[in-house]
N, C-alpha and C positions, 0 to 999 in steps of 0.2 A: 200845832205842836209848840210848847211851850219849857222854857228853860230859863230855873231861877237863879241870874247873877249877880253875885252877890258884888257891892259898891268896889270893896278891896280888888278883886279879881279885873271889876272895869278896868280901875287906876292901874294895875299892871298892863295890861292890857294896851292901856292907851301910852303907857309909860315907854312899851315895849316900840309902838310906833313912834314916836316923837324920838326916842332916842336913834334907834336906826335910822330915822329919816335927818336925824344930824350928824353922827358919825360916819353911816357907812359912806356918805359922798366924800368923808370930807378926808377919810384913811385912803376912798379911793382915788381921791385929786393929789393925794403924798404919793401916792404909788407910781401914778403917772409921773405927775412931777422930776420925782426921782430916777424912774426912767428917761423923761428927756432930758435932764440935767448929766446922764451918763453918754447916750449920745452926741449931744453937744459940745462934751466934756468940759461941766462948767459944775464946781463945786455947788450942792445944793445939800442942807441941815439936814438928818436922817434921823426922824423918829420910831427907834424901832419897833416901841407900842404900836403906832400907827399902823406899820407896815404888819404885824401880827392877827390887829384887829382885820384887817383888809384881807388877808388871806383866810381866818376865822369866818369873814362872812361869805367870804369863795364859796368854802368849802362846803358851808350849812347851804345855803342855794344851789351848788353842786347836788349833796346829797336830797336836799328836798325833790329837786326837778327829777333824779333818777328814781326816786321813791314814786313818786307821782303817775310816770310815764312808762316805767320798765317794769314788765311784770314778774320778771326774773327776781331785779331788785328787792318786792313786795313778797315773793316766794322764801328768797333769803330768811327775810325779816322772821317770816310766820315757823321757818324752819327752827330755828334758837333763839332759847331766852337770853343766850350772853349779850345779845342786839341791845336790848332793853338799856342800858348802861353805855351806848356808845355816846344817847344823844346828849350825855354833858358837853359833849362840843358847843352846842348850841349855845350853853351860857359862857362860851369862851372871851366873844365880845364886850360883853357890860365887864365880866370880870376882869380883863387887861384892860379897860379904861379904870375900873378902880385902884389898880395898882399901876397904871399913867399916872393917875392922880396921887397917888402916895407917894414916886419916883420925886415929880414935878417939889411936892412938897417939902420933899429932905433938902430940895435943890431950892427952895424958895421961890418957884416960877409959879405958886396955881393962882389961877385967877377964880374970878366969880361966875366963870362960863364954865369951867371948870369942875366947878363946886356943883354947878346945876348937871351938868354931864355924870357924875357920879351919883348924886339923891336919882335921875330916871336909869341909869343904871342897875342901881340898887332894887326899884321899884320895878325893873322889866325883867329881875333874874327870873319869877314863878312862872310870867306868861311865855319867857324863853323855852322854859324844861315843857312847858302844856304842851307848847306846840311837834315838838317830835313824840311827845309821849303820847296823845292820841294817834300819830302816824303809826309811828312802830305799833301798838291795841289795835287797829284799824288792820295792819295786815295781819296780825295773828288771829283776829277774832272769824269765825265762824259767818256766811253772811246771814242776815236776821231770817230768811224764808228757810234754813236749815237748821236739822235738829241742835238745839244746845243754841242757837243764834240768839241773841239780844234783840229783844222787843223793838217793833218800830219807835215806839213814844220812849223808850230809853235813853233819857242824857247822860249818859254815860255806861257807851256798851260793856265796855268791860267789868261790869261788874255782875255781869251773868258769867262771867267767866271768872271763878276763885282761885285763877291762879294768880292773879293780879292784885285786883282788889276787891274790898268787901265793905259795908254798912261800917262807917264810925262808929267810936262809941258816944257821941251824943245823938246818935240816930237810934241804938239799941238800948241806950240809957241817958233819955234827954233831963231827966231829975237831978241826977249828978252833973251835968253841966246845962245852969244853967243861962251865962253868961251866949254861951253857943247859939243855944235856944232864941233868947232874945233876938241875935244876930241873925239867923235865920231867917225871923221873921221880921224885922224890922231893918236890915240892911243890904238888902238885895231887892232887884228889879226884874220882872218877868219879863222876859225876849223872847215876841212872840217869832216863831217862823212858819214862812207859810209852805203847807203840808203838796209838795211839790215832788212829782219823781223823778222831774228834768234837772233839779239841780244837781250835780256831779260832786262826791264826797261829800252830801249836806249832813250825816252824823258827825262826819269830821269836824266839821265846824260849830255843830251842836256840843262836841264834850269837850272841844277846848276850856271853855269858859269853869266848868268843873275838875279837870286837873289841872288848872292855873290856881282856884282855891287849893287843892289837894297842895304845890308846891309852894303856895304862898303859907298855909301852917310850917311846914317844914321851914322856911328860911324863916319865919319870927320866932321859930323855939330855937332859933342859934342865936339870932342877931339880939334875941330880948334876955340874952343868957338863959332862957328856958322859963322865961315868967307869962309866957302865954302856956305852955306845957302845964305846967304847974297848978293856975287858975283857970284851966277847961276852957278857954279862948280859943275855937276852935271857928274855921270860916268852912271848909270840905265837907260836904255831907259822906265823904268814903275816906277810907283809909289801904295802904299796901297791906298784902298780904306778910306778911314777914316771914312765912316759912317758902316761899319763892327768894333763891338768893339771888338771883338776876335786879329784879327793884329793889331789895334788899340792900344788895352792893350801892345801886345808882342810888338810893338815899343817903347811904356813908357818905360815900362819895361828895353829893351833892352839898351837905352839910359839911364836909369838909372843907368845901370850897368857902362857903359861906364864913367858916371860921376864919379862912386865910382874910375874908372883907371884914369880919368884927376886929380882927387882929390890927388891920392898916387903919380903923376908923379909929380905935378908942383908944389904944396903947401909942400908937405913936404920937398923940398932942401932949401926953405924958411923958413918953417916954424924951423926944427931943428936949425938952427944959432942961431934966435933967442930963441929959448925953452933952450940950452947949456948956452949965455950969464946970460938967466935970472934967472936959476939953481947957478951958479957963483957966481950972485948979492946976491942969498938970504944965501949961505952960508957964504961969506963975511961978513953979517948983524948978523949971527950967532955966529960968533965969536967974 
């Protein structure tokens, strides 16, 4: 069984590990910290980012582990589409270190470790939102030996299911995009897996790779003010359904988030020049 991912989707991917695997020790060595500096009762620097970020990744390990394990949980899930939109939590981490890094920067503390903390960040939002978004699919979907179920060789079961998602349009219309096209075929790598029944949730980790493309479209039509949107630069062979207002929402949502990161990247190295000048002017005026 075979599944094409595509280069972008790696990069998040791998962005998505390198990041956690620097942050979350390092929110949860403040956490501690903080605790034993309250014990001890000995003043220790409290960065609340940190301690946000470290409850944020609680919480996402919290719900993944009861996802996993409790079939109540996975009943939940498959019961309401409101679920669908809960897992922005997931992208709660990368996004309180980007506005760490914005805080740091009005304060003049960011560093170059800093700098690189926020680019995998950035780059881990898409594989963030995949990974609960094929969980939560995974328990609504049907299993594949039942009627309406998603073919075994399906990378991405949900899309036998149209309440979710469906065929992009440069899948139903590859002539109009053909930037896509190219991309398709020239920027992705086949992962093979082997066709195994011992492995436990092996779809789950088959369609990751596929809605990590599906959320990495969505953050480049915000972050590129919509010039991937625009010129049919598409990575996702699927698209959400838009008339389910459950993904619906979580795509607002999600891009709304994303705006709050174009908003801290590109307006604020603007905007302070001039806020410092016109701070200047009015003590000038004071004197």
């Amino acid at each position: 069984m075979t599944v094409d991912v595509s280069y972008f989707s790696l990069a998040s991917l791998i962005s998505l590990a390198l990041f956690l695997a620097i942050i979350a020790p390092r929110s949860l060595a403040h956490v501690v910290h903080l605790l034993w500096g309250l014990v001890a009762r000995k003043p220790v620097a409290v960065d609340r980012w940190l301690i946000g970020i470290a409850l944020a990744i609680l919480v996402c390990v919290g719900l993944g582990f009861v996802g996993f394990t409790n079939q109540r949980a996975r009943d939940l899930a498959g019961s309401s589409e409101a679920v669908a939109f809960s897992f922005l939590l997931f992208a709660t981490p990368a996004l309180l270190q980007v506005l760490r890094a914005f805080a740091h920067r009005r304060a003049r503390m960011l560093s170059m470790f800093s700098r690189v903390l926020v680019a995998l960040a950035i780059l881990s939002l898409p594989a963030s939102m995949a990974i609960p978004t094929a969980a939560v699919l995974q328990a609504t979907e049907p299993s594949a030996g039942q009627a309406g179920g998603a073919p075994a060789d399906n990378p991405a079961a949900a899309l036998a299911n149209s309440r979710f998602f469906t065929d992009s349009e440069n899948v139903n219309d590859p002539v109009d995009y053909p930037i896509a096209t190219f991309l398709a075929r020239n920027a992705s790598w086949p992962l093979t897996f082997p066709a195994s029944h011992r492995v436990k949730h092996q779809n789950f980790y088959r369609e990751i790779p596929v809605y990590t493309a599906f959320w990495l479209d969505q953050t480049t039509d915000v972050l590129s003010f919509e010039a991937t949107d625009v010129f049919g630069i598409l990575v996702s062979p699927i698209a959400h359904v838009r008339a389910n207002w459950a993904i619906s929402l979580a795509v607002l949502l999600y891009k709304t988030l994303c705006a709050v990161v174009l908003l801290a990247l590109t307006f604020d190295p603007l905007w302070s020049p001039l806020a410092e000048a016109l701070q200047k002017r009015l003590k000038r005026r004071g004197r």
